[in-house]
C-alpha positions as CSV (number, residue, x, y, z in Angstrom):
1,X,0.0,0.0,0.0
2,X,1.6,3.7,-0.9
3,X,0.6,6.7,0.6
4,X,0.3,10.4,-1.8
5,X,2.2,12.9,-0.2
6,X,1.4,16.8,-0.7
7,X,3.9,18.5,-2.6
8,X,7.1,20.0,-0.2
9,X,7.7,23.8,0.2
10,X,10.4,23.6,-1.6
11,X,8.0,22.0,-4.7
12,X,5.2,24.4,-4.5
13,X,7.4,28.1,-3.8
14,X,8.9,27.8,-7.2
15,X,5.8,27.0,-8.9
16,X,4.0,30.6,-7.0
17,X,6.9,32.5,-8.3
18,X,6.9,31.4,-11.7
19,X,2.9,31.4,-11.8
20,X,3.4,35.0,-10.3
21,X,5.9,35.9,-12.8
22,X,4.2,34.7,-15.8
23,X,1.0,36.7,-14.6
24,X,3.1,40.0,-14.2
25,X,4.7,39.2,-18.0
26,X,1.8,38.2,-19.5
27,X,0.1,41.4,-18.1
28,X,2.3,43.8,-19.4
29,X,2.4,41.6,-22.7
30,X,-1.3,42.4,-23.1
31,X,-0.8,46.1,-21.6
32,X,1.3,46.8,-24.4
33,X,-1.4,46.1,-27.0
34,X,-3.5,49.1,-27.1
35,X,-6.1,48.1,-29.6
36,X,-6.7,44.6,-27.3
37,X,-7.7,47.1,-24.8
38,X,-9.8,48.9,-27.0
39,X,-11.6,46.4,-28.9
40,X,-12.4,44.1,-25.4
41,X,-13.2,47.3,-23.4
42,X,-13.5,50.6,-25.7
43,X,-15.7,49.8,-28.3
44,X,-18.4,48.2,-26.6
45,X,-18.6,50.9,-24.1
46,X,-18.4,53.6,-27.3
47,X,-20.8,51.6,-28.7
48,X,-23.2,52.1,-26.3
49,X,-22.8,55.4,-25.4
50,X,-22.9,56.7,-29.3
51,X,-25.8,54.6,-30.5
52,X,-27.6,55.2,-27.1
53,X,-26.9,59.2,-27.0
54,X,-27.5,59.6,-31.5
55,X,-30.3,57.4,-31.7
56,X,-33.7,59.0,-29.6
57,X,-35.9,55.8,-30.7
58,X,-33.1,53.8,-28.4
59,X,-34.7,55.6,-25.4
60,X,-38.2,55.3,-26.1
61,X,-40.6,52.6,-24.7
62,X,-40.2,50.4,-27.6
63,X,-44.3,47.8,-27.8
64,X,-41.8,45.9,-29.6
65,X,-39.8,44.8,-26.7
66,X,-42.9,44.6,-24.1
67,X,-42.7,48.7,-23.3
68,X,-38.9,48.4,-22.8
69,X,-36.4,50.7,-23.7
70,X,-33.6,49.6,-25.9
71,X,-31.2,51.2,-23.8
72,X,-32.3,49.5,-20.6
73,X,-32.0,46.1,-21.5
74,X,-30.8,45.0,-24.6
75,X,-28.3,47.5,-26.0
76,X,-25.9,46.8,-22.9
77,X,-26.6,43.4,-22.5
78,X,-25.4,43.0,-26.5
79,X,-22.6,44.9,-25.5
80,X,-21.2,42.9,-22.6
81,X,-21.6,40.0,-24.8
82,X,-19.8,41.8,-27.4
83,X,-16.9,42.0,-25.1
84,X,-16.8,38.3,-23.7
85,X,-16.8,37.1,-27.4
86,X,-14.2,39.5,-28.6
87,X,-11.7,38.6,-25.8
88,X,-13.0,34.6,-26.4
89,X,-13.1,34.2,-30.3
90,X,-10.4,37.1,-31.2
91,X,-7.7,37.6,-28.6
92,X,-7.5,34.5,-26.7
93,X,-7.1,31.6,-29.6
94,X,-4.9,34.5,-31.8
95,X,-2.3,34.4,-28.8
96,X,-2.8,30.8,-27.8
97,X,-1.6,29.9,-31.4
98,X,1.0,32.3,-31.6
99,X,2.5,30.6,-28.3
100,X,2.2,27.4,-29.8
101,X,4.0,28.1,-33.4
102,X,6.9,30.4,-31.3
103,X,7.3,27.0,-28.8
104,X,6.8,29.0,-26.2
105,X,4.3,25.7,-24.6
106,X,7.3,23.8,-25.3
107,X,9.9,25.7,-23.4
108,X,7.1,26.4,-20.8
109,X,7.2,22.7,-19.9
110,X,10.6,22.4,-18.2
111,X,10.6,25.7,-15.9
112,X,8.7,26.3,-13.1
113,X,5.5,28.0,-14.9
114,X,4.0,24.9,-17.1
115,X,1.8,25.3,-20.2
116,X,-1.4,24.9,-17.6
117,X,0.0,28.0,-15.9
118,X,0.1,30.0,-19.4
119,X,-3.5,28.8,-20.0
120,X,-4.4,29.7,-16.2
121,X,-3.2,33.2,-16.9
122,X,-4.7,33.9,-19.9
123,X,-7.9,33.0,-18.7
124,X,-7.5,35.1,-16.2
125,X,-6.3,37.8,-17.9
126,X,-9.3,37.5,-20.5
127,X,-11.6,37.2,-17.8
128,X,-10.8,40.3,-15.7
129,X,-11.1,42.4,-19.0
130,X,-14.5,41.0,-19.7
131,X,-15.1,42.3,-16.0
132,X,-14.3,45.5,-16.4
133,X,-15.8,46.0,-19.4
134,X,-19.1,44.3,-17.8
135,X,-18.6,47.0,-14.9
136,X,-18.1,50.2,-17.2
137,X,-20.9,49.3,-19.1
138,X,-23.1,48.6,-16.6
139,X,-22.0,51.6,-14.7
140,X,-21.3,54.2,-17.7
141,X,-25.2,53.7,-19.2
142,X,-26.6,54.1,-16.5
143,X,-24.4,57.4,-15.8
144,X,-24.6,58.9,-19.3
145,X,-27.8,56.9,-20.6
146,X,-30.1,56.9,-17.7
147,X,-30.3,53.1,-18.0
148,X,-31.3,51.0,-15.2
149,X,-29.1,48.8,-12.9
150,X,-29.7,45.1,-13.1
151,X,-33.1,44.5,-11.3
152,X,-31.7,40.6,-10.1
153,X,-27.8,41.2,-9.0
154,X,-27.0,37.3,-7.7
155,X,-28.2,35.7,-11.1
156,X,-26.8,38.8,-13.4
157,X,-23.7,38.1,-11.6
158,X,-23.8,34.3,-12.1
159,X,-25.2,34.3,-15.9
160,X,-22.5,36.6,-16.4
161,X,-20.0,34.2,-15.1
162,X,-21.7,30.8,-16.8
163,X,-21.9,32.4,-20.0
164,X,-18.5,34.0,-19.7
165,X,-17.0,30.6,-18.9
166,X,-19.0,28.9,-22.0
167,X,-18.2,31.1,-24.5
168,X,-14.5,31.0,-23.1
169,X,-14.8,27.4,-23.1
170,X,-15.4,27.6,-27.1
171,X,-12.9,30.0,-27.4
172,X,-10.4,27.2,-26.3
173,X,-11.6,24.8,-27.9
174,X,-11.0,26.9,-31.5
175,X,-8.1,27.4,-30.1
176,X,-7.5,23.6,-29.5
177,X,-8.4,22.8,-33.4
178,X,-6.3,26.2,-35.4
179,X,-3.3,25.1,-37.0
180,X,-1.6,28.2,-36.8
181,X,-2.2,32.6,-35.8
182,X,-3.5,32.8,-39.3
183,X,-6.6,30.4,-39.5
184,X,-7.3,31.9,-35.6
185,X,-8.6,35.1,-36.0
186,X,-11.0,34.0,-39.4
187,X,-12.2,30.7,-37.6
188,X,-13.2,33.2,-34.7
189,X,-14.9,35.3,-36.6
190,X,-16.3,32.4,-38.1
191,X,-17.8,31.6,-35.2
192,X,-18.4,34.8,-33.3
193,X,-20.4,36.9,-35.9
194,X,-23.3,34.1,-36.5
195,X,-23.7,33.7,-32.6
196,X,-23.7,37.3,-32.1
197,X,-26.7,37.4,-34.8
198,X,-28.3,34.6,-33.3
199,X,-27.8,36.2,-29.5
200,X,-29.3,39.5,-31.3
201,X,-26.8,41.8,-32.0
202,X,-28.6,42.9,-35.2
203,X,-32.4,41.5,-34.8
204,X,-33.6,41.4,-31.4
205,X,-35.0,38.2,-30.3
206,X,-38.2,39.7,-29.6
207,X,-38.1,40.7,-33.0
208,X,-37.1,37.3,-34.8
209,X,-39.5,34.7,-36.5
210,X,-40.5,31.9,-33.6
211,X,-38.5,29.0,-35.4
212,X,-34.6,31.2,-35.8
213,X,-35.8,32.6,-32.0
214,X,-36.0,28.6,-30.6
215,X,-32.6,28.0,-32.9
216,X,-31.0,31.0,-30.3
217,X,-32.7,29.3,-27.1
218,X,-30.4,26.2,-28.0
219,X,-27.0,28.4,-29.2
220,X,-24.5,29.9,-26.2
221,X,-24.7,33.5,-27.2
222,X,-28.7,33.5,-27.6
223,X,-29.0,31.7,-24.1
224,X,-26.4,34.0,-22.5
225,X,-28.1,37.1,-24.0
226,X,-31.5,36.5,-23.4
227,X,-30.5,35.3,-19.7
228,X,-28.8,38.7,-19.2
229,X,-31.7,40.7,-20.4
230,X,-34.2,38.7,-18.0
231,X,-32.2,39.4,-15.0
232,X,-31.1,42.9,-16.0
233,X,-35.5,43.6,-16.2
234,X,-35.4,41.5,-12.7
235,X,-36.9,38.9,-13.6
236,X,-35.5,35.2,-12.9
237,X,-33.4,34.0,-16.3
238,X,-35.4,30.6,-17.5
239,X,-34.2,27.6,-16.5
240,X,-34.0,26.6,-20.6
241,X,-31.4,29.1,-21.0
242,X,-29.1,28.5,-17.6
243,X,-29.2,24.7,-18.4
244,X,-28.1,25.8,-22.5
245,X,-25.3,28.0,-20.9
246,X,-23.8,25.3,-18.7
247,X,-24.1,22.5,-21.0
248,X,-21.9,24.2,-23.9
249,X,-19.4,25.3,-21.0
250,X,-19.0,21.4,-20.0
251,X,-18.8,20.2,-23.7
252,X,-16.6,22.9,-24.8
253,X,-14.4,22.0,-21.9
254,X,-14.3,18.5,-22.2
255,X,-13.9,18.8,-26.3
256,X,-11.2,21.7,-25.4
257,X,-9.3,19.1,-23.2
258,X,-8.9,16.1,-25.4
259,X,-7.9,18.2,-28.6
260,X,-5.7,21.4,-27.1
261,X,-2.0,21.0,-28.5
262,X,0.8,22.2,-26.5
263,X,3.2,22.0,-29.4
């Protein structure tokens, strides 16, 4: 019979520093990108603000959308997911497959910070932007706009972070299947532009024939949308939609474990 022991002091120190260093690199690698920045975080927020501000019908009770105002509800909401799909189909599988073709995964294997930690950090990276764009927008329309605060915080906050972790989840998994930084950002784009259709970007779902409005029920974007809306109007987000959300996270992450390539 063997016994597991935990890892030593000595073991797990090095592994702090060099996740902690690779954090601080990786940071000021992304820092040093302005138009990252501006595409995750700027534009979605300038989006808002111009379209909301130039266009008057935007802050009208629309009959369309049950009375509600374009601006309270599904402007931002398109906009948040705007920026979670920009940092998961555009930024995250362009650098993952840059990484890869340089052999920077390779070298990463035999120092301190491993390939999981490079993952780990880009995540995390990806995931604080999408954070503070989530904040600025939330904040900044209802500063410059008028619009109203989510009406359910605790499920905004937790169908923000589902759908955030699906769609990263497929971001990976493009990621997983690119063969190099070229094919990444057109098989993102691939992917992001008909999901942010479906999630209604351009056609709000109110708006959308019944049978392409049940295709968005079943797709990651239209779920995470729609759930986004409900709790930003305070009402609960169906259970049709949470269920959708989680079950592309899981199969994204199981598809985006068997098939990522380190080198």
């Amino acid at each position: 019979m063997t016994t597991r022991t935990a890892p030593s002091a000595a073991t797990t120190t090095p592994r702090r520093a060099g996740l902690r260093k690779l954090l601080f690199t990786e940071t000021r690698l992304y820092l040093r990108e302005p138009l990252t920045a501006f595409f995750t975080i700027g534009l979605p927020l300038g989006l808002l603000l111009v379209l909301g501000s130039a266009i008057p019908g935007f802050r009208d009770p629309d009959p369309a959308l049950g009375g509600e105002r374009i601006v309270d509800g599904q402007l931002p909401a398109m906009m948040i997911l705007l920026s979670a799909m920009t940092s998961a189909f555009s930024v995250m599988p362009a650098v993952l497959a840059v990484y890869r073709e340089r052999g920077v995964l390779r070298r990463l294997s035999v120092t301190p910070a491993s390939p999981a930690a490079l993952l780990a950090t880009q995540l995390l990276l990806n995931l604080a932007t999408t954070v503070v764009a989530a904040i600025l927008t939330v904040v900044g329309g209802h500063l410059v706009l008028g619009t109203r605060l989510p009406g359910q915080v605790p499920w905004f906050v937790l169908v923000f972070l589902l759908g955030v972790t699906a769609l990263f989840a497929i971001g990976l998994a493009v990621a997983a299947v690119v063969p190099n930084s070229r094919v990444a950002g057109g098989l993102g784009a691939v992917v992001m532009f008909p999901m942010l259709f479906l999630a209604g970007m351009w056609l709000p779902r109110d708006l959308m024939p019944e049978f392409l409005r049940r295709i968005s029920d079943f797709t990651p974007a239209g779920a995470f949308g729609q759930a986004l809306r409900d709790s930003w109007g305070g009402a609960t987000p169906q259970a049709l939609h949470v269920a959708v959300i989680v079950a592309w996270a899981l199969a994204a992450d199981v598809f985006a474990a068997r098939a990522f390539r380190w080198e």
